[in-house]
C-alpha positions, 0 to 999 in steps of 0.5 A: 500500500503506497504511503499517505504522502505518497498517494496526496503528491500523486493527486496534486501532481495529476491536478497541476497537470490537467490546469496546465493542459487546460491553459495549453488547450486555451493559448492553442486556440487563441493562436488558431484564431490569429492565424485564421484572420492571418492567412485567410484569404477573404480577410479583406473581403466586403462581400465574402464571410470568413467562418471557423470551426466554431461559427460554421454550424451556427451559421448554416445549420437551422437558419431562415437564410441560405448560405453558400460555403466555399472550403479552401485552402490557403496554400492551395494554388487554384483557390488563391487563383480562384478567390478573386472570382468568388469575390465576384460571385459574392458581390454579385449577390450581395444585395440578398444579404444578410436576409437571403443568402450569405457568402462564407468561406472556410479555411480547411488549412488551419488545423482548427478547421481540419476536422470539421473540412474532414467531417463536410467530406471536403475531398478537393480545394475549392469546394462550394456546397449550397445550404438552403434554409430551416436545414438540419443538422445530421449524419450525411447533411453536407449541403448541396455539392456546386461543381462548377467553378464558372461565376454565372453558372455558380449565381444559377444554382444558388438562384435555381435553389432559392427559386425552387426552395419548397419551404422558404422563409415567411419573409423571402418574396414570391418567386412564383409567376404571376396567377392574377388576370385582372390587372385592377386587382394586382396592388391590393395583392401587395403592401399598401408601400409599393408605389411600383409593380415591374412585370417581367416577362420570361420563360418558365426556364428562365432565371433573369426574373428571379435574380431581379426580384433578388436584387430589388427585395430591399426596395420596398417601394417596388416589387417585381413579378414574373409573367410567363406567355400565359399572362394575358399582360403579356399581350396587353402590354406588348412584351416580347423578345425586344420588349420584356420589362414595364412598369405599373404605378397605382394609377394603372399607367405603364411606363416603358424604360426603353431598355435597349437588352432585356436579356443583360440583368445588369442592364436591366438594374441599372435602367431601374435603379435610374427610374427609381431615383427620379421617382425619389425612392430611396435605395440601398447603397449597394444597389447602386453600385451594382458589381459586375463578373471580371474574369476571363474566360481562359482563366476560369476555364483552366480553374474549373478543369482542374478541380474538376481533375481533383474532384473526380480523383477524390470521388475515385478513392471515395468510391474505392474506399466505400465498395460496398455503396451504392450512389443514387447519382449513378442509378440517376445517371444510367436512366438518362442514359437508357431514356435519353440514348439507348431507347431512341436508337431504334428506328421503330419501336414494336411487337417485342421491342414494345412489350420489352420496353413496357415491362421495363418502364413497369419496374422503373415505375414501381422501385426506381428512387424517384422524387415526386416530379420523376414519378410523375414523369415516368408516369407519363412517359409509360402512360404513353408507350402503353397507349402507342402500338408502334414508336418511331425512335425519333418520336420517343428521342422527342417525347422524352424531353418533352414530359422532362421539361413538364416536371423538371428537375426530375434528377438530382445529379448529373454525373457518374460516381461509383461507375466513375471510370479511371480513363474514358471508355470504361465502366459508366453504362454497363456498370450503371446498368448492372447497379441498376438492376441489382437495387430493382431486384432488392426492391422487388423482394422488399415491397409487396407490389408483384408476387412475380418473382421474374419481374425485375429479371424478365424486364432486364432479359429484354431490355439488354436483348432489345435495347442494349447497344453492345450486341456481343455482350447481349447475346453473351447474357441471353446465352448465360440467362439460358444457361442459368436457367433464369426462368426458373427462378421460383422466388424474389430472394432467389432473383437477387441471387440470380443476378448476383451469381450472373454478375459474378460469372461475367465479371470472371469472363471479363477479368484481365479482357481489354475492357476492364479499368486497371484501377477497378478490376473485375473481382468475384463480389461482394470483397468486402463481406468476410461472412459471406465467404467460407474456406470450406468444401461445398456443403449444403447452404452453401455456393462455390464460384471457382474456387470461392466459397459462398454462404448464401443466406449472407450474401442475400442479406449483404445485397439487400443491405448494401441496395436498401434505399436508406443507404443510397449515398448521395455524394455527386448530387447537384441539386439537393432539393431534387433528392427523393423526400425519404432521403431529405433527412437521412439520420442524425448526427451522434458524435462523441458527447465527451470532450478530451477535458471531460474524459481528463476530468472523469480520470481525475476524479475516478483516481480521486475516489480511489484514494479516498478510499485507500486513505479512509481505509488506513484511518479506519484501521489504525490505532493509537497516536494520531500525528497532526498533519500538517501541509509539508506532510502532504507536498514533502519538505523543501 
């Protein structure tokens, strides 16, 4: 048993030391903070916010404004080569903050910020993610990932977002075109200070008139409202290509602005804040020194290739470290694919062809991940091939944008990400296709729509025979489906294990052929499941694959696991707002309650009450003289 003295020096010692850490902790801090207002590289910036690992949160998560965030880092080349156009974007919209949207930027090379860079998945230097508002915090909630690096296609994302937001802040005005017919009833629709009402006419594509609404919300003596050729002001007004822009005072009298390009908004600004300071309205400061993009093309051109580069290198070593996921990007990407080139290629569209495309579009309808608008789109898309006997390609090829643009945006994304080839010419198509086929048949089996268990396998045996643009490699799966005996196939599970079986037998003949990507080869799957493969003999339960063996009941929950939609990972996706509505909140984010100062305290006290006890102990067991204690007992003579 250690000596009293011994035991209380042990204590004072541990106590001295977690003060001295707690200071260290303190000065650390402080110093970060020096270094961030140091190096950053919006420091000196009107327009752009600099954020830390402690403001970063506060500011995006759960607000009644959006954010755009870029992550950079300092030393990084291409973000310094980058920060004077992000500048530009940020001026450009500075006229919607603080109320609509801020610019922020985080320095990702200050090893304050370095987890929380690490926790937002930022795989590449600069990267821009959009928040839109009221958006929660959670396990996957990155924000929506803005790939381009052009300024005027960075401001149409955030506009298309903010324009589309489904829940926007009571106090965001109306982006919505103008439903009202009667021209004497618009101003009782607006507060009784708008002294002016600017109808704007443009297509329903269009972003021109949303931005405007954008840079005038401050104004509050004027609003501006979209009309589309719906309106009936339109005609009325004689708005059109040359003309598209008046203006209605409360007497009901139009004012032309004789604006020369109704196309240019910077243009179209400057006319109207003109009008408006002979009018005597008072206007923001910033209005009227409306900034303008300053970058050239070669420039930004060279900076968004190569960022692109990263990027897409980063979404490879993602993928390769994540084999098991499938992205909802790729399942997105590989229905453009089937409906946009694959299926318009035939020149007519019948007898087999017809029922073949039919059944697919049945199963695509019933378990494909779509949002609200691309169920309506396959809807319609599949109301009309059920109600044609014969389609000529070129009439399909048409259709199809067509009920697009009905329902846009039906997709998400717009890039590959698990089939993302190391080189052009590889995967992408066929492994989208394959990955596609694998998340029907797992749905097939999980929903209780169709007791067919050849559903899914039927409408892929003849897609791939009727519509499959490599003839060789159709005729190599009909020759296999035979071969396997695919229409005996007596359950949905076994439908899963089907197509599993198959995908493995080609990735075989296909290993080492001169199609295979040399940074993904072709393995017999899944790798990364150590209980779904046995070093046995074959026994009962079990399936060998060349010199595999596999335990199948393992496998099944591994597919049906790895293709459930509540694990589709959504890296790649462009517009968050078009994620299907069960994946808007995909968990919550549970990290480590205890802090490092909370585990050190917890230590201390543990070893605190240990002491106690031993020196209680001692007390209680000795007898006789008890010795005063004095202070140099405990800390030991100087």
């Amino acid at each position: 048993m250690f000596h009293l003295r011994s035991i209380l020096q042990i204590i004072f010692l541990i106590l001295v030391t977690s003060q001295i850490d707690a200071s260290d902790n303190r000065i650390l801090r402080n110093r970060s903070k020096r270094e961030i207002e140091r190096l950053g590289l919006y420091t000196d910036s009107q327009y752009v916010i600099s954020l830390t690992v402690h403001t970063l949160k506060p500011a995006i998560f759960d607000k009644n404004y959006a954010s755009l965030v870029e992550f950079y880092n300092s030393f990084c080349g291409h973000c310094k080569r980058f920060a004077p156009l992000y500048n530009q974007i940020a001026a450009n919209m500075s006229l919607w903050y603080p109320d609509i949207l801020q610019v922020t930027a985080l320095d990702c090379s200050v090893e304050e910020n370095s987890d929380t860079c690490r926790e937002f998945e930022v795989m590449a230097y600069p990267t821009l993610r959009y928040f839109p508002p009221h958006y929660k915090q959670g396990e996957k909630k990155l924000g929506l990932a803005i790939e381009h690096l052009d300024a005027k296609k960075v401001i149409d994302i955030v506009v298309g977002n903010i324009t589309t937001e489904q829940n926007p802040p009571s106090h965001w005005p109306s982006f919505k075109f103008l439903l009202e017919t009667n021209k004497e009833l618009l101003f009782s629709q607006v507060p009784a200070e708008v002294k002016y009402l600017f109808l704007f006419y443009e297509s329903n594509s269009s972003l021109l008139g949303s931005k405007l609404i954008l840079d005038l919300n401050q104004v509050k003596e004027c609003q501006l409202k979209r009309i589309n050729f719906e309106s009936p002001f339109v005609v009325e007004y004689g708005l059109g290509s040359n003309s598209r822009l008046v203006v209605l005072n409360r007497a009901m009298i139009p004012i032309d602005l004789n604006i020369k390009n109704t196309t240019e908004k910077d243009e179209i600004v400057r006319s109207i804040v003109n009008f408006l300071k002979s009018e005597g309205v008072k206007l923001p400061k910033m209005l009227g020194e409306h900034p303008v993009y300053t970058i050239t093309t070669t420039q930004q051109g060279d900076i968004t290739e190569e960022i692109k580069k990263q990027q897409d290198e980063m979404i490879r070593i993602r993928v390769k470290e994540n084999l098991g996921t499938v992205y909802l990007a790729d399942l997105e990407q590989v229905m453009r694919q089937i409906f946009f080139i694959e299926v318009p290629r035939s020149n007519m569209i019948e007898g087999e062809k017809l029922i073949a495309l039919r059944r697919f579009l049945t199963v695509v309808q019933r378990y494909f991940p779509f949002n609200d608008n691309g169920k309506r789109f396959i809807d319609d898309l599949r109301s009309y091939v059920l109600n044609e006997e014969r389609i000529n390609g070129s009439d399909f090829d048409a259709k199809v944008p067509e009920i697009e643009k009905l329902y846009s945006p039906i997709f998400s994304s717009n890039r590959w990400v698990g089939c993302m080839p190391s080189k052009p010419g590889f995967r992408q198509y066929p492994c989208g296709l394959w990955t596609l086929f694998h998340f029907l048949t797992v749905r097939a089996a999980e929903m209780d729509i169709s007791s067919d268990p050849l559903e899914v396998l039927q409408a892929m045996h003849g897609y791939i025979k009727n519509y499959f643009g490599c003839t060789e490699c159709a005729q190599h799966f009909q020759q296999m489906a035979t071969r396997n005996h695919i229409w005996s196939v007596a359950t949905k599970d076994d439908a899963v294990l089907w197509l599993w079986n198959a995908h493995n037998e080609v990735n075989k003949r296909l290993s080492g052929d001169l199609t295979e990507d040399p940074e993904f080869p072709k393995q017999q799957f899944p790798v990364n499941c150590e209980a779904c493969r046995k070093s046995m003999s074959n026994v009962h339960g079990h399936q060998i694959l060349g010199e595999i063996v596999w335990h199948k009941g393992e496998v099944l929950k591994y597919l049906k696991d790895k293709n459930s939609p509540s694990n589709l990972d959504l890296l790649g996706v462009e517009h968050e707002s078009s994620i299907p509505k069960f994946m808007a909140h995909i968990g919550a984010n549970h990290g480590n309650v205890f802090t490092d100062l909370d585990i050190r305290m917890g230590l201390f006290l543990y070893l605190f009450c240990i002491c106690m006890m031993v020196i209680a102990v001692k007390l209680f067991l000795r007898r006789g003289y008890r010795k005063k204690l004095y202070i140099h007992d405990i800390l030991g003579k100087v």
